[in-house]
PLY file of the C-alpha trace (Angstrom):
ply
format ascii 1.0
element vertex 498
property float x
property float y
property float z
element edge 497
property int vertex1
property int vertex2
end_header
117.77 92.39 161.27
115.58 95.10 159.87
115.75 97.12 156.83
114.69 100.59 156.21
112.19 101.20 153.34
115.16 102.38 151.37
117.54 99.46 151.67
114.23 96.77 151.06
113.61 98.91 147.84
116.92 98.03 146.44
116.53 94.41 147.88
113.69 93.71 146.04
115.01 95.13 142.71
117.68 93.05 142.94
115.75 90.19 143.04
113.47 91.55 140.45
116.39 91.76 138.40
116.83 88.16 138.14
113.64 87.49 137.01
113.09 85.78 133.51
109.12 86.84 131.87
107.64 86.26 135.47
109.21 82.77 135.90
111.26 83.12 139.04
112.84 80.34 141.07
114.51 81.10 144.15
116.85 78.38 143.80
118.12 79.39 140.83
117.86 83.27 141.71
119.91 82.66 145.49
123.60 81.92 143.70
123.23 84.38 141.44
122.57 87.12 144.60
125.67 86.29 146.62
127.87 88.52 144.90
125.66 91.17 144.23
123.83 91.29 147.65
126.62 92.70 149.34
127.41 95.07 146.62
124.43 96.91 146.47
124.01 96.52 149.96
127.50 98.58 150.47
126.58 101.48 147.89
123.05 101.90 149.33
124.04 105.18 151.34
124.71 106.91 148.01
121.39 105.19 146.84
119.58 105.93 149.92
119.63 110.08 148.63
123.37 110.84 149.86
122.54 110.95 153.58
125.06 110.86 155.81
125.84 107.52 158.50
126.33 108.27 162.16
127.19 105.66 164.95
124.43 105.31 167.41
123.75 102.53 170.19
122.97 99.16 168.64
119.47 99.04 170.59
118.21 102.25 168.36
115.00 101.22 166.93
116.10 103.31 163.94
119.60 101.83 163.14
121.17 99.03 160.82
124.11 98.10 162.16
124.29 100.42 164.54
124.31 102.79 161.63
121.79 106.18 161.79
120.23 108.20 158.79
120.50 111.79 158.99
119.49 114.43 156.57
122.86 116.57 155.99
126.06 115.60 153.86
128.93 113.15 155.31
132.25 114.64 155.74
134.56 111.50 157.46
135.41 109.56 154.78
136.99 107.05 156.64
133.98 106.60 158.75
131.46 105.91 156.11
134.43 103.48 154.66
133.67 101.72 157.60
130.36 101.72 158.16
129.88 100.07 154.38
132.45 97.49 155.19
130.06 96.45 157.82
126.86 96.93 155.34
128.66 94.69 152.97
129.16 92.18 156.12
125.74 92.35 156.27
124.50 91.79 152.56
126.40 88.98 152.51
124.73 87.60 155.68
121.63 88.13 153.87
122.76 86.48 150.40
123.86 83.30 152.47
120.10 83.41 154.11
118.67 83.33 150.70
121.25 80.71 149.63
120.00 78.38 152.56
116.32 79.57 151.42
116.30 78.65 148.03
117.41 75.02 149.05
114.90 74.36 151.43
112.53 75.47 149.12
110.25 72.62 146.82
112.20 73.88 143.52
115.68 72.65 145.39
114.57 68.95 144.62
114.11 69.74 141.33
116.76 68.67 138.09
117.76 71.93 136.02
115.87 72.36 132.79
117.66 70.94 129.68
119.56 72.67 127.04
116.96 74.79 125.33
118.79 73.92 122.05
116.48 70.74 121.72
113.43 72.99 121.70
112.36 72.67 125.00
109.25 74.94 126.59
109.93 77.51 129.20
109.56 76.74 132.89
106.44 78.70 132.77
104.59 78.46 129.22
103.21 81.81 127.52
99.58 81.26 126.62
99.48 80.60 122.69
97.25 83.58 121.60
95.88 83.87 117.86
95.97 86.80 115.25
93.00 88.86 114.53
92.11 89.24 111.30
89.54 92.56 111.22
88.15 94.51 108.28
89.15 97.93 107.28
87.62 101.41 105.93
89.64 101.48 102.82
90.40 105.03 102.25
87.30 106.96 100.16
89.90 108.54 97.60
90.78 104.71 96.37
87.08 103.36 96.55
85.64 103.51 93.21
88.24 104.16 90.92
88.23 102.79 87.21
91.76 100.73 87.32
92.87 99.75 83.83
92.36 96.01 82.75
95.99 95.01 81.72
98.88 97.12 83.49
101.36 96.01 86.12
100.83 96.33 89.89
103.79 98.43 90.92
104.91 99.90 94.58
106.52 103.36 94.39
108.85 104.07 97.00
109.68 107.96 98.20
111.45 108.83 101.22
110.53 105.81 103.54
107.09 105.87 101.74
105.09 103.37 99.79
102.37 104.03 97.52
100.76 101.17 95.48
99.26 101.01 92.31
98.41 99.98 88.86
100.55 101.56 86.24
98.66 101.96 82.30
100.81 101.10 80.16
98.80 102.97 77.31
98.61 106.69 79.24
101.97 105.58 81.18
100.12 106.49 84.33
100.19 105.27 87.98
96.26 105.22 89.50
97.18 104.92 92.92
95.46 101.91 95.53
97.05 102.83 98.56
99.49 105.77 99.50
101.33 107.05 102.50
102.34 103.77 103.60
105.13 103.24 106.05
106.54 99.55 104.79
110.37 99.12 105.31
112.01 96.49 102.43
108.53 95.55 100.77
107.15 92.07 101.42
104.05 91.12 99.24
102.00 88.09 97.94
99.60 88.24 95.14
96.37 86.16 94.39
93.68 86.91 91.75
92.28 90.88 92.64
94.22 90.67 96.07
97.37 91.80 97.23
98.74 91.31 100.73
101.59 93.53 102.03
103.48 94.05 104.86
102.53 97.88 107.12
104.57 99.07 109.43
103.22 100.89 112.80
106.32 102.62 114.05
109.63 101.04 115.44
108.10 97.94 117.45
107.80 95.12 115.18
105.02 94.03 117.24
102.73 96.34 116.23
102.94 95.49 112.27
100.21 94.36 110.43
99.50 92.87 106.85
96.83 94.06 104.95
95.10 92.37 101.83
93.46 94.73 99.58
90.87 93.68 97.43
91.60 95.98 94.80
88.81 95.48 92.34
85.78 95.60 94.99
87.95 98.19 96.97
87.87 96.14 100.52
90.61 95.41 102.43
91.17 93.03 105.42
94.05 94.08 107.89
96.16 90.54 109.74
96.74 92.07 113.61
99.51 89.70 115.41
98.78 88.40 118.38
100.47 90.34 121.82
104.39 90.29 121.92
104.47 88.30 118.26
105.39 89.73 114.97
105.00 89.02 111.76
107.81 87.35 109.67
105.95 86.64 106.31
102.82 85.53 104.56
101.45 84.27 101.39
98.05 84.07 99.87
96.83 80.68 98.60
96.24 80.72 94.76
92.39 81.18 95.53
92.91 84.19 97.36
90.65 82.60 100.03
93.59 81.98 102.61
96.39 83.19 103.95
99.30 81.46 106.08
102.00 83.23 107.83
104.70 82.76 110.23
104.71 84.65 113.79
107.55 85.09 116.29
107.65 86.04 120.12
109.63 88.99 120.66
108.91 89.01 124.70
109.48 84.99 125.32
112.38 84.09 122.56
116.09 83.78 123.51
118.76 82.91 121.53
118.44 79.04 122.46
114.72 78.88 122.34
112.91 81.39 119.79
108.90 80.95 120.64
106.73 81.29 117.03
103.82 79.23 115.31
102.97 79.42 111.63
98.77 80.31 111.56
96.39 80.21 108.36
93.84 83.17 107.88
90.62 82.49 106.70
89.90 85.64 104.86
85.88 84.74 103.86
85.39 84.10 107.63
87.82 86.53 108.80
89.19 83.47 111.29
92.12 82.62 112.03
93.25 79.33 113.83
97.54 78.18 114.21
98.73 75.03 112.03
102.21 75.02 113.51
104.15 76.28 116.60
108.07 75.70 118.26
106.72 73.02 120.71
105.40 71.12 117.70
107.83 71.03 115.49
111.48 71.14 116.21
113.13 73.54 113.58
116.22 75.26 115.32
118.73 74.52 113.00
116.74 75.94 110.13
115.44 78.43 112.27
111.99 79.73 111.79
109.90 78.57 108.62
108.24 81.68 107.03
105.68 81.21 104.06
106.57 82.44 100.96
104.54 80.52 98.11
101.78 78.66 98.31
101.51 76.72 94.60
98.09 75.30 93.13
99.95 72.30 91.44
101.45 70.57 94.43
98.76 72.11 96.48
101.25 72.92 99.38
102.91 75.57 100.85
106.64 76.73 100.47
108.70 78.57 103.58
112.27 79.82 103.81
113.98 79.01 107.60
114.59 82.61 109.22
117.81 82.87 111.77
116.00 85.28 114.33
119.62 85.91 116.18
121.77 86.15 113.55
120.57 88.88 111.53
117.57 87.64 109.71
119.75 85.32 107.65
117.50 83.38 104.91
118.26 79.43 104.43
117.23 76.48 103.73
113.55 75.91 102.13
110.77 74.11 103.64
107.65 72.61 102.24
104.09 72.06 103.92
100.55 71.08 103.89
98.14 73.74 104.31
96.88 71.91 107.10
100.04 72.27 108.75
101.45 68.47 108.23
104.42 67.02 106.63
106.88 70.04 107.32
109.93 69.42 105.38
112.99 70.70 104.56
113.72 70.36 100.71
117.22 72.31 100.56
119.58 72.83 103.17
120.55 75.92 104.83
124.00 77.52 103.03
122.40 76.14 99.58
120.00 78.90 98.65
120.70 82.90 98.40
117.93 85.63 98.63
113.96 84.79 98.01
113.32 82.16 95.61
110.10 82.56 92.88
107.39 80.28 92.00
106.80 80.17 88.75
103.13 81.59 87.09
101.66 77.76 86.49
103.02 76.65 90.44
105.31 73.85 88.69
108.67 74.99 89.82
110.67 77.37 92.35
113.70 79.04 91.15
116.51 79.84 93.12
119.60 81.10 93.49
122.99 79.36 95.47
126.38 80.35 95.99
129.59 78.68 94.65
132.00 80.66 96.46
135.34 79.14 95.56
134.61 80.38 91.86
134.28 83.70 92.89
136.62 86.34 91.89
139.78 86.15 93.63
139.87 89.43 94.82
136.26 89.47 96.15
136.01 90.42 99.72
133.12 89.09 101.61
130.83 91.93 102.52
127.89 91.39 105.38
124.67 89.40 103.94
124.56 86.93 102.09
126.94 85.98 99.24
126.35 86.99 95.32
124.65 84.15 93.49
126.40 82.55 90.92
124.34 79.02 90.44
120.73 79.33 89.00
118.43 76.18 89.74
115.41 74.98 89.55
112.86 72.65 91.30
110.24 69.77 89.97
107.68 70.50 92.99
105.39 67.85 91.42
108.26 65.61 91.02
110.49 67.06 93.51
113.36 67.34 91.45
116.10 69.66 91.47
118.13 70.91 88.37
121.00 73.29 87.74
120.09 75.23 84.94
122.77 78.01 84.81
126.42 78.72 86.31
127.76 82.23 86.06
131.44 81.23 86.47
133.31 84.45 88.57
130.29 86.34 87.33
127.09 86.30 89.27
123.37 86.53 88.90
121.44 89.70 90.42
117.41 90.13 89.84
115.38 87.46 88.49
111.86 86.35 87.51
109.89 83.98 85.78
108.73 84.26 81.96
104.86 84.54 81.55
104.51 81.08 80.83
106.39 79.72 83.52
109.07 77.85 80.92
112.33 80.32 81.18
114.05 82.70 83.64
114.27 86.03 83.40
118.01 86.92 84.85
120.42 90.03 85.20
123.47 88.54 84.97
126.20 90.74 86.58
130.23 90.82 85.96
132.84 91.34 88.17
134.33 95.12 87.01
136.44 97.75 89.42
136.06 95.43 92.33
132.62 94.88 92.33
129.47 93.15 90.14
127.67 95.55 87.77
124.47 94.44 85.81
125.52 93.89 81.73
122.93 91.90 80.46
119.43 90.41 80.88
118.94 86.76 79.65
116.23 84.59 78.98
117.81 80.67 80.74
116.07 77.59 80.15
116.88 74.34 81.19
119.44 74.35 78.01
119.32 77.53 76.77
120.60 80.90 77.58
119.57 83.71 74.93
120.70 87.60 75.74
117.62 89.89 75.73
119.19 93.11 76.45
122.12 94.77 77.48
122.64 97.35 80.35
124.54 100.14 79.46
126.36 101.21 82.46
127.48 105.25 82.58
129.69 107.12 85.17
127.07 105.83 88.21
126.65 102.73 89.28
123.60 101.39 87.47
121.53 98.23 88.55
118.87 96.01 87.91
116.38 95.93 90.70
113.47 94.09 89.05
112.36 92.11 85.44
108.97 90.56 85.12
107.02 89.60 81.77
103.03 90.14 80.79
101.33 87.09 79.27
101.67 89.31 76.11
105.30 88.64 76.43
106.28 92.29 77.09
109.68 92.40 79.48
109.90 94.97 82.06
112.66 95.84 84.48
113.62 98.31 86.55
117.23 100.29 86.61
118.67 102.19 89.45
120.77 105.32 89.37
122.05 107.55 91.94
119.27 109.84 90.85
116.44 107.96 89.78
114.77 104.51 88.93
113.28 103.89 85.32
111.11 101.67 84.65
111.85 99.64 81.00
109.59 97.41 78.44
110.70 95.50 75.72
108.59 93.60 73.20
110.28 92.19 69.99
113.79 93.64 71.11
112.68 97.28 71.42
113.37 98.81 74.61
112.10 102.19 75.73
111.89 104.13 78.70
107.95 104.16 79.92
108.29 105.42 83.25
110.59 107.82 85.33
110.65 108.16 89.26
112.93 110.66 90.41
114.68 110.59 94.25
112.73 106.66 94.26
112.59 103.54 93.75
110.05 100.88 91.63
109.29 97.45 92.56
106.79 95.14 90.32
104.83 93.36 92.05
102.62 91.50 88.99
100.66 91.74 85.94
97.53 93.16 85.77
95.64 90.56 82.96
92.12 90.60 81.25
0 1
1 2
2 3
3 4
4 5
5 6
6 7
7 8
8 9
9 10
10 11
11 12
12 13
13 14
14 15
15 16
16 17
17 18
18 19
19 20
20 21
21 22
22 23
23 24
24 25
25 26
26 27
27 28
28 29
29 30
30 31
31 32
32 33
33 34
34 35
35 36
36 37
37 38
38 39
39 40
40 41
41 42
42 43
43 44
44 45
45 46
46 47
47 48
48 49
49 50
50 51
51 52
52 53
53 54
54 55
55 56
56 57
57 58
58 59
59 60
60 61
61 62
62 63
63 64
64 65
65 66
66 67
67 68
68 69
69 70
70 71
71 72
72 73
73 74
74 75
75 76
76 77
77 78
78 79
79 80
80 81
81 82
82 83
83 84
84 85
85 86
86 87
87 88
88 89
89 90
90 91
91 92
92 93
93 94
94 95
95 96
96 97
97 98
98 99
99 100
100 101
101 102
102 103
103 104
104 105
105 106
106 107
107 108
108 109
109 110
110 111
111 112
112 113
113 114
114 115
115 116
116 117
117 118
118 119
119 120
120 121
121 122
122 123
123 124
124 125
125 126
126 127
127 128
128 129
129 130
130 131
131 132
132 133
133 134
134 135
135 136
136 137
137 138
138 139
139 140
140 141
141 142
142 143
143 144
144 145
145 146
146 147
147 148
148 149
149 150
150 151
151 152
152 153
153 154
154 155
155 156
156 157
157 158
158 159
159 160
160 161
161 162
162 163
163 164
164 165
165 166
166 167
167 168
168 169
169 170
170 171
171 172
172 173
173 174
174 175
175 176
176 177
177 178
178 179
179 180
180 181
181 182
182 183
183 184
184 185
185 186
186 187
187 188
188 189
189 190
190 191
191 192
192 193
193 194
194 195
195 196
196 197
197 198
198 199
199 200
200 201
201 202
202 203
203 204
204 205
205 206
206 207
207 208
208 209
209 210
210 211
211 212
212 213
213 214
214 215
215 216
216 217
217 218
218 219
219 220
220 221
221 222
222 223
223 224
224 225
225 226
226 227
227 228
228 229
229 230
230 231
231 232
232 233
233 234
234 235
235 236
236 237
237 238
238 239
239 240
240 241
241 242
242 243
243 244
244 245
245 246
246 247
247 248
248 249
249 250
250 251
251 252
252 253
253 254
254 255
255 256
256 257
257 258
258 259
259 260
260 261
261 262
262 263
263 264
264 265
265 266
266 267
267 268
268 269
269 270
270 271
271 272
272 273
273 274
274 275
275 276
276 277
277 278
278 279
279 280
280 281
281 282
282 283
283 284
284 285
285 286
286 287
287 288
288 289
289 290
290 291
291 292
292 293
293 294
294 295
295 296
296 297
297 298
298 299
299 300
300 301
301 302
302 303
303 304
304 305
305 306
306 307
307 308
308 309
309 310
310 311
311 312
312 313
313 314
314 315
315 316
316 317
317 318
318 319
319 320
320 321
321 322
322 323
323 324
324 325
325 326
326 327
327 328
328 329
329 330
330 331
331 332
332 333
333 334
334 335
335 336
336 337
337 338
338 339
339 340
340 341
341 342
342 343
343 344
344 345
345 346
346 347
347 348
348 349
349 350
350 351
351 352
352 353
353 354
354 355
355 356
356 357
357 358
358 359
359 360
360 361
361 362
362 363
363 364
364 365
365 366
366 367
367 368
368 369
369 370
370 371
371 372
372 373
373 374
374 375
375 376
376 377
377 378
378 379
379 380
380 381
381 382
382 383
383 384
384 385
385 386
386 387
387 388
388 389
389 390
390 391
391 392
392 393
393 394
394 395
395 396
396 397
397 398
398 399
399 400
400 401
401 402
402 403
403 404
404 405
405 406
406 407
407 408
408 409
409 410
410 411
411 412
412 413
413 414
414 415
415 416
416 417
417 418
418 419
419 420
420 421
421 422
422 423
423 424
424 425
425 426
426 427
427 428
428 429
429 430
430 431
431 432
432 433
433 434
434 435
435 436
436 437
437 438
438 439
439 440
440 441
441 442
442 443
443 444
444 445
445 446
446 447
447 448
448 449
449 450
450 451
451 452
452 453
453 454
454 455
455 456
456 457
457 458
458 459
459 460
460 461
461 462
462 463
463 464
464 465
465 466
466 467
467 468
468 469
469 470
470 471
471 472
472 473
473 474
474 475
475 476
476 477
477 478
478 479
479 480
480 481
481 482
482 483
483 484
484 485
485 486
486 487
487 488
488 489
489 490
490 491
491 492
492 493
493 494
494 495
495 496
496 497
């Protein structure tokens, strides 16, 4: 039988079509043809440019099927309907010839692969490739420029925007680090004179990269992931001479068997070599551990499990040596809400769970995760967990740790015209629960987006309005307005100390 150039075109796309990142098993590929085959095989004179089918003597040189190309439109419909019954005759001729191809073939002898749900590696591996961690021309406007010595590091967010910087407390100015940054819902890590943030390159994930600005010096190092990875999340050791992150591949990763390794950055050699990967370590049902914390008591690393195919959920929280050994989980997957916080001396995380049966009654689950209503703590030296705070059919909204590492810092929220509005921020303990402020709520919504306290035991947090974000302090119960951003929004990222 022979094909025009037209009709082996289509062919091979078909087959094409069935192939899975370059792996492609003929077996496999064969059943999955036989009803197709003859479909496309019966529509290719409207693929083949329209032209019209003519009966011709079977022994033409120039025929399929007895079935001649010429250059001019077809006007008997009943013809061509019969001339593609026989095409289809024929595709399926040719998907049984494939069919008896692909089991005389070596992969015919060979057992299907496994459920992919125990982790298993492609047919055909990806080669593990590595990061790149490359040095940077910081921009000239930033280098030299006299930051103050206590302030708070602060990200100012305009119109899909970021600009970081140090904001004075004493001339309630922002000297800008960085500006003109494209960085989506802000991910950072701070060590001592570094910060490390997330950059985004355009609509590919793969092409985002995490920089760590030196921002006393005025150097910066810029994290490139590997090809087809991205990069989930980071944090900087409490040095500031590493960092580890977590890496996923967009290219190889299906929803049974997501592809990603965990690497560590050395930052003083500009090297970077992988701890963990997916064949390593079987972590499905957590899904992907993604740094977070790294703490300088217990000396180890703390990751949150990432569900790739299910929206980016956050669950369950993992701990690990910096070598990359003794990956465990520590809490389970439905018990933690939003990004927990290590505490300044690295003793404890904080985090927040959901109770949902003491929920309002008339709450209505909305996409995300649930409102937290539990506040607890964990012993990482001991390894210890502790409920310090239940907020009944109320919940808990923004929180943060007190300068010396002993109390939380928590907007606590209550349930009002069918939805939780920020009243209050209190200071919890492990027994105690003082109020520190109230929020006074007017005709807009208002919320609490941030709180974070100075060694020198100022409180600041951050309100939201329709129509701008102010930025608070409080020191011996007297709050003030220091800072207005209009059309914006203010995240804290740390204290700037002595």
């Amino acid at each position: 039988m022979a094909l025009g150039p037209c009709r082996r075109r289509v062919l091979i796309s078909v087959v094409r079509s069935h192939e899975w990142n370059g792996a492609f098993s003929v077996r496999a590929t064969a059943a999955d043809l036989i009803p197709q085959v003859g479909w496309w095989v019966a529509r290719l004179p409207n693929l083949c440019h329209g032209f019209k089918f003519s009966k011709i003597p079977m022994a033409s040189s120039s025929s399929i099927n007895g079935i001649l190309f010429e250059n001019r439109p077809s006007t008997n419909s009943a013809k061509l309907f019969l001339d593609m019954r026989r095409i289809s005759f024929r595709g399926l001729v040719v998907a049984v010839f494939l069919l008896w191809l692909g089991h005389s073939s070596p992969a015919a002898s060979v057992t299907d692969t496994p459920s992919v749900r125990q982790g298993t590696p492609l047919a055909r591996p990806f080669p593990e490739s590595r990061e790149v961690l490359r040095p940077k021309k910081q921009d000239s406007d930033f280098l030299g420029k006299a930051l103050p010595r206590t302030g708070l590091l602060v990200a100012l967010v305009r119109w899909g925007l970021t600009s970081l910087g140090v904001f004075d407390i004493s001339s309630r100015q922002v000297i800008p680090m960085a500006s003109g940054k494209e960085t989506g819902p802000l991910m950072v890590s701070l060590a001592p004179n570094l910060l490390a943030y997330a950059v985004r390159e355009g609509p590919n994930p793969a092409r985002n990269t995490v920089e760590i600005i030196d921002w006393r010096h005025g150097k910066s190092l810029v994290l490139q992931p590997a090809s087809d990875y991205a990069l989930l999340g980071f944090a900087l050791d409490p040095g500031g001479k590493r960092l580890s992150y977590a890496a996923m591949n967009l290219r190889a990763s299906r929803s049974t068997n997501v592809i990603w390794h965990i690497g560590l950055a050395d930052l003083e050699r500009g090297e970077t070599h992988l701890i963990v990967n997916s064949n390593s370590h079987k972590a499905a049902e957590g899904g992907i551990p993604v740094p977070f914390a790294w703490s300088s008591q217990s000396k180890r690393i703390y990751l949150q499990g990432w569900l790739p195919f299910r929206g980016m959920v956050r669950q369950s929280i993992w701990s690990m040596s910096p070598d990359g050994t003794n990956l465990t989980k520590i809490i389970a997957g439905p018990d933690s809400v939003g990004v927990p916080r290590l505490s300044p001396d690295g003793l404890r995380l904080g985090y927040l769970s959901a109770e949902l049966d003491k929920l309002p009654p008339d709450y209505l689950p909305a996409p995300g995760p649930p409102p937290g209503n539990v506040l607890s703590v964990i012993d990482l030296v001991g390894e210890s967990k502790a409920t310090w705070a239940r907020a009944g059919e109320g919940a808990f909204g923004a929180f943060g740790w007190s300068a010396a590492g002993e109390d939380l810092l928590v907007s606590a929220q209550a349930w009002s015209k069918g939805q939780f509005r920020d009243v209050e921020v209190r200071r919890i303990g492990k027994a105690t629960s003082l109020s520190v402020t109230k929020i006074h709520q007017a005709q807009s919504l208002v919320e609490v987006t941030d709180i974070m306290e100075c060694r020198d035991r100022t409180l600041f947090w951050v309100e939201k309005d329709l129509t701008a974000t102010k930025l608070y302090a409080s020191r011996e119960r007297n709050s003030q307005v220091v800072f207005d951003f209009p059309d914006g929004a203010i995240q804290l990222l740390g204290c700037v100390n002595p």
